[in-house]
C-alpha positions in Angstrom: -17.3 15.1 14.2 -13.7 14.6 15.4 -12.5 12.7 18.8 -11.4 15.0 21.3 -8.0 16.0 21.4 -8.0 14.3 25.0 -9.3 10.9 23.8 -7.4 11.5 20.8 -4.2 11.2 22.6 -5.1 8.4 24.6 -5.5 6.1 21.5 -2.1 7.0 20.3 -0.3 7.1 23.4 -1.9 3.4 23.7 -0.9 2.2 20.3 2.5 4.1 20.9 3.1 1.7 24.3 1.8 -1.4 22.4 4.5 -0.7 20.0 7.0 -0.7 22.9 6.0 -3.7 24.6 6.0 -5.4 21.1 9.2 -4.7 20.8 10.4 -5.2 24.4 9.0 -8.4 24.4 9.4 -10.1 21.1 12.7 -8.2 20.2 14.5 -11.5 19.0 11.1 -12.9 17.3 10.7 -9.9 14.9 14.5 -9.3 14.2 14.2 -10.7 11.2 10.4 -9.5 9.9 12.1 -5.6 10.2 15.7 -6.8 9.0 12.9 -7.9 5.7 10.8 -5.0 5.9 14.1 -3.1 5.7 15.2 -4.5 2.6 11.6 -4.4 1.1 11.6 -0.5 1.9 14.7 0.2 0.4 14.3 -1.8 -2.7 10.4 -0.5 -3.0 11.9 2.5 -5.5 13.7 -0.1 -8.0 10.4 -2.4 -8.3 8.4 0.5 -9.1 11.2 2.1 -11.9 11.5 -1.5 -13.4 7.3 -1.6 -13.4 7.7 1.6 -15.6 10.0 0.0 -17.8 6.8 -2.7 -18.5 7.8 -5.2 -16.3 4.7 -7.0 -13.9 5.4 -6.1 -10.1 6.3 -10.5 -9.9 8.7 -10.1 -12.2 10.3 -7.2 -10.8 10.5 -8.8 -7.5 12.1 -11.7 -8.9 14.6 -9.6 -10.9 15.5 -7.6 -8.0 16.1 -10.9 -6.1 18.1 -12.4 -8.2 20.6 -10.4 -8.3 20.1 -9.7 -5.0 21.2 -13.2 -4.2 24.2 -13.3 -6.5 26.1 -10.2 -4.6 25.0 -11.4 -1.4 26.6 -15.2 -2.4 29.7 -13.1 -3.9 29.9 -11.1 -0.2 29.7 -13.8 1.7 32.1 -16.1 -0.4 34.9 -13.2 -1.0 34.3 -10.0 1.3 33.0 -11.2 4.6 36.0 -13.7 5.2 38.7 -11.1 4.2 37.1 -8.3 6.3 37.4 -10.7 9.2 40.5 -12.0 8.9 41.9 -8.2 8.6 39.6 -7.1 11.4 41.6 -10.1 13.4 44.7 -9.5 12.0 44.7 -5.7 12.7 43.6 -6.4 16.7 46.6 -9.1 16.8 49.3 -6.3 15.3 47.6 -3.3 17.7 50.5 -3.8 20.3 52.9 -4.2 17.7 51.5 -0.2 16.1 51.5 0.8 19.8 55.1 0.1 20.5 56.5 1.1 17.0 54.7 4.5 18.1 56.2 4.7 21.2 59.3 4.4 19.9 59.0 6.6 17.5 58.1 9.2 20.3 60.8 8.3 22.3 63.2 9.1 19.4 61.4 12.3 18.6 60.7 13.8 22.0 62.4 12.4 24.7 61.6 14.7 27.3 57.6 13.5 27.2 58.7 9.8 27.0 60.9 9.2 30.0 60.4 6.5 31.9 58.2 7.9 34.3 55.7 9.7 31.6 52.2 9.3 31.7 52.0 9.0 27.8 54.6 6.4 28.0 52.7 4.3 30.5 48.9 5.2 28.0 49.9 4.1 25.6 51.9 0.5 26.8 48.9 -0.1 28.9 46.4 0.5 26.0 48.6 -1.8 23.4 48.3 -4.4 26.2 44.4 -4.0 26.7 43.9 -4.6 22.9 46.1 -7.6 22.6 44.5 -9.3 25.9 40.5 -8.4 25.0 40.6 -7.2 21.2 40.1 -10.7 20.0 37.6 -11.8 22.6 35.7 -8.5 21.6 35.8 -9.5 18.2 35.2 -13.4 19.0 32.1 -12.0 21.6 30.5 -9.8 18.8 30.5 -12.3 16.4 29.2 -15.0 18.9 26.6 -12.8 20.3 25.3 -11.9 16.5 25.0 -15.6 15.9 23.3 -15.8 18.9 20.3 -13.0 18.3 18.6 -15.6 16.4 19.8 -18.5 14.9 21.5 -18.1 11.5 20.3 -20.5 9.5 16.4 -19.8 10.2 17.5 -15.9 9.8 19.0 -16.5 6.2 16.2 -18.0 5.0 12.8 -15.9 6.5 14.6 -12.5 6.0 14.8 -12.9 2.1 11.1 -14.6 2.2 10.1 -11.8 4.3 11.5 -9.6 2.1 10.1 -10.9 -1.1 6.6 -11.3 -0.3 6.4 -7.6 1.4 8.4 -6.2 -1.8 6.2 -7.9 -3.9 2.7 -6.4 -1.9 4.0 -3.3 -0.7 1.9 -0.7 -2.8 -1.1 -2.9 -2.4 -0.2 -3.3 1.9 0.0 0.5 1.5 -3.1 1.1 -0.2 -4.7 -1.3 2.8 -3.5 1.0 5.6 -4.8 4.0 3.7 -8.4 2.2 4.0 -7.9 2.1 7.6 -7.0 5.7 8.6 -9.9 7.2 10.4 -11.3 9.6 8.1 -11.7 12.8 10.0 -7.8 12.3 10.1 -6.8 10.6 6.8 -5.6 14.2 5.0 -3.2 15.3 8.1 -2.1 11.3 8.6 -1.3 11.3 5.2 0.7 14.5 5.2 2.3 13.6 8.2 3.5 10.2 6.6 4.6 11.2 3.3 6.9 14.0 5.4 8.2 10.4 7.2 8.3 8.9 3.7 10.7 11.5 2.1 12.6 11.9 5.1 13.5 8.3 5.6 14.0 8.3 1.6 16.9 10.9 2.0 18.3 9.1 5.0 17.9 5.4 4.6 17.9 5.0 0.6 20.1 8.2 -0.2 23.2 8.7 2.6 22.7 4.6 2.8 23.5 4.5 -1.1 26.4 7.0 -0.3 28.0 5.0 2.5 27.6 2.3 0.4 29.5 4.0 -2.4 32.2 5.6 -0.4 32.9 2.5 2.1 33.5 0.9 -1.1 35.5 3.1 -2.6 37.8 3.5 0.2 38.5 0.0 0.4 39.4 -0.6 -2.8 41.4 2.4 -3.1 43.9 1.9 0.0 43.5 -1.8 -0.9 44.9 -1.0 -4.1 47.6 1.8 -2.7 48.5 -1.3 -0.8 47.9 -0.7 2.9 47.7 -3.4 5.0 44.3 -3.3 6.3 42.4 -1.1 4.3 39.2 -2.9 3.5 38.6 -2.5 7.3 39.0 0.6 7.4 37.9 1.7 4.7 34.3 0.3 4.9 34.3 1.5 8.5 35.0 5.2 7.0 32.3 4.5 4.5 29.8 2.9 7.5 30.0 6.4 9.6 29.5 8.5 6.5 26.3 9.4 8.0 27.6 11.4 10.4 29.2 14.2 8.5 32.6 14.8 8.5 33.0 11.6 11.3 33.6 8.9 8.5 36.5 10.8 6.5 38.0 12.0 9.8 38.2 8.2 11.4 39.3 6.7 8.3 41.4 9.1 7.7 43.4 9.4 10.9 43.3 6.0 11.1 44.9 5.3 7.7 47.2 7.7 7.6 48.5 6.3 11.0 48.6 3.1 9.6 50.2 3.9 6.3 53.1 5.8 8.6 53.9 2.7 10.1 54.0 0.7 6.9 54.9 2.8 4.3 57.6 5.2 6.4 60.0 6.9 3.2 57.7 5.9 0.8 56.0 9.4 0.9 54.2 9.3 -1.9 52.2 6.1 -0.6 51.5 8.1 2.2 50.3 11.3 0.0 48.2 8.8 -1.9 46.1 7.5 1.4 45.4 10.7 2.5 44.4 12.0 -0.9 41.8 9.4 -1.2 40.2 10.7 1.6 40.1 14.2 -0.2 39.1 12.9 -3.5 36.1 10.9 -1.0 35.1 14.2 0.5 34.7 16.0 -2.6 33.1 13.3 -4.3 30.5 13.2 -1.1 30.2 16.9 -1.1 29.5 17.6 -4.5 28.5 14.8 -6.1 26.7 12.1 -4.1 25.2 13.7 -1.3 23.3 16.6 -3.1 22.1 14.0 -5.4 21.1 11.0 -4.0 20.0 12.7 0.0 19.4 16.6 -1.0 19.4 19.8 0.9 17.0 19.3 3.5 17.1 15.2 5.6 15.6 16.6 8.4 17.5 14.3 10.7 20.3 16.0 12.8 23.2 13.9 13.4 23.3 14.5 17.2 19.7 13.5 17.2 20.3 10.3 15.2 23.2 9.2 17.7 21.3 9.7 20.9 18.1 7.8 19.3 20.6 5.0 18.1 22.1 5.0 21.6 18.9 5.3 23.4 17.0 2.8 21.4 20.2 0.0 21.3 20.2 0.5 25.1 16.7 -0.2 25.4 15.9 -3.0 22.9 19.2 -4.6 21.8 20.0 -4.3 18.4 16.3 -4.8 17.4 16.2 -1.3 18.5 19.1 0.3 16.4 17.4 -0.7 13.8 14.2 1.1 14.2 15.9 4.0 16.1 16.5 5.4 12.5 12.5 5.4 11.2 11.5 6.3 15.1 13.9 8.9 15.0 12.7 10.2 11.5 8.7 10.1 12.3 9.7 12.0 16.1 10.9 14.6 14.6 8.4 15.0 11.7 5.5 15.1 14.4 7.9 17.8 16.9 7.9 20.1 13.7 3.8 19.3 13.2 3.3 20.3 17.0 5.7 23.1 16.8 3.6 24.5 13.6 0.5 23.8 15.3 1.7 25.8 18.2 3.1 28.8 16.5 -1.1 29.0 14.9 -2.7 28.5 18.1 -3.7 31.2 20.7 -1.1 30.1 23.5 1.7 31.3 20.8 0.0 34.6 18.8 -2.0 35.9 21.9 -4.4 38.0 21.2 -3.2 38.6 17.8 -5.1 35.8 17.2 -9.1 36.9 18.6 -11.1 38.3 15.9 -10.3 42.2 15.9 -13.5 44.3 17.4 -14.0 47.4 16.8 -14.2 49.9 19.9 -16.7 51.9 17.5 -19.6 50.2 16.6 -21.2 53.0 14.3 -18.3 53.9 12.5 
């Protein structure tokens, strides 16, 4: 015989505040067991195809690793130093952009940039801002990321976490199957498989499509020539998950940039922004229908205010589980909305047993 629906809830509301303490508490501790689990997760799809293709689940592991390591080594040896040093660079020349485009106003509509316009005053006081706190932001973020936990321990248990749980996922899954009560096991198992294919098309698909565009972006204005285009490009490709959001920053953004650098060289200028358009269509055509489908279930505004409600509460430990929180929330509001629309409350009386006023006929 099943719990009661009161006692019911009382179980999971207490695991549910367990979970929030957990993470209130020991934030910093388990950064790196999730940052593992993650990765473990997301690879989980290319252990099981290589285990098709014969290879033991070890061996896959190790595989996956391997080459895991290589293009993390290449990153960290080639990428990660040039997309600082632009990041830096592009903070330092920010008053420099901001003057050239106050100029150019000035030339092109007087009348708005007199000396006593508000717009003239924005936009000198905004170049001046950036230059005085854009490189202690930068110099802060990078100091406080250092600081979550220290790097050195975080390199090494991340991949070891990562490894091990890759390695034993199916069997860790199996494990938590055992341990479902049983009156519950079919609906629990629903319920997570809906989570499952959700997070799928969310973290493994649109992540695989941000990762494609962000680097196709950056290679192409890098390429075109523009000045800093692998920052912005992998930050048009990092807010790809918000529709239309990464395109329309990058875009702006490069275009802007590519006015200032490439002014009379139209055709350099055509060229940024038609990256952009081939990028769309690519998305929109290509990449998203294949690799995240019709139907994520996420909505975009929902996914912001969870990531800003969860890195309010928990630091950056809690962006990172905002996405799967987000994800199983809103697979369990469309279970209680279902079970809602079956239940009395919602039909009424459409839903008691029909009588009939006659009994003998």
């Amino acid at each position: 015989m099943a719990l009661p629906v009161r006692q019911q809830l009382t179980y999971w509301g207490i695991a549910s505040a367990a979970l929030i303490v957990v993470l209130w508490f020991l934030g910093q501790v388990i950064l790196p067991f999730i940052v593992g689990g993650a990765i473990a997760y997301f690879l989980d799809p290319v252990a099981d195809r290589l285990e098709k293709l014969g290879l033991s689940r070890i061996l896959s592991t190790v595989v996956i690793f391997v080459f895991g390591t290589l293009i993390v080594v290449l990153a960290g040896l080639v990428v990660v130093p040039l997309l600082i040093q632009q990041a830096t660079d592009l903070i330092g020349a920010a008053p420099t952009l901001f003057e050239q485009l106050r100029t150019w106003l000035t030339e092109r509509f007087p009348q708005v940039m007199d000396e006593t316009s508000p717009l003239r005053s924005s936009l000198a006081s905004i170049g001046q801002t950036i230059e005085a706190r854009g490189g202690e932001l930068l110099q802060r973020v990078l100091s406080s990321a250092a600081g979550v936990v220290n790097v050195l321990v975080f390199l090494v248990v991340v991949p070891v976490v990562a490894f091990y749980l890759l390695m034993d996922w199916d069997r860790m899954i199996a494990r938590i199957d055992e341990l479902l009560p049983r009156d519950h096991a079919p609906v629990v198992r629903r319920l997570a498989g809906e989570i499952d294919r959700t997070l799928a098309s969310f973290v493994r698909g649109q992540g695989t499509v941000c990762l494609i565009l962000g680097t196709f972006y950056a290679v192409a204005l890098m390429i075109v020539g523009l000045q800093f285009g692998l920052v912005v490009g992998l930050l048009a490709g990092l807010l790809t998950f918000i529709p239309y959001v990464g395109a329309l920053v990058g875009g702006l953004l490069s275009v802007g940039l590519a006015l200032f650098q490439f002014w009379g060289d139209w055709w350099l200028i055509v060229a940024v922004a038609a990256i952009f358009q081939v990028g769309q269509m690519v998305e929109g055509n290509i990449l998203t229908p294949k690799l995240v489908g019709s139907s994520v279930g996420l909505h975009p505004v929902w996914l912001i205010f969870a990531l800003s409600a969860f890195g309010t509460l928990f630091g950056f430990v809690g962006m990172l589980v905002a996405v799967p929180v987000a994800a199983a929330i809103g697979v369990l509001v469309r279970f209680a909305i279902e079970q809602y629309k079956e239940g009395r409350l919602y039909r009424g009386l459409e839903a008691a047993p029909h009588i009939d006023a006659d009994p003998d006929s």
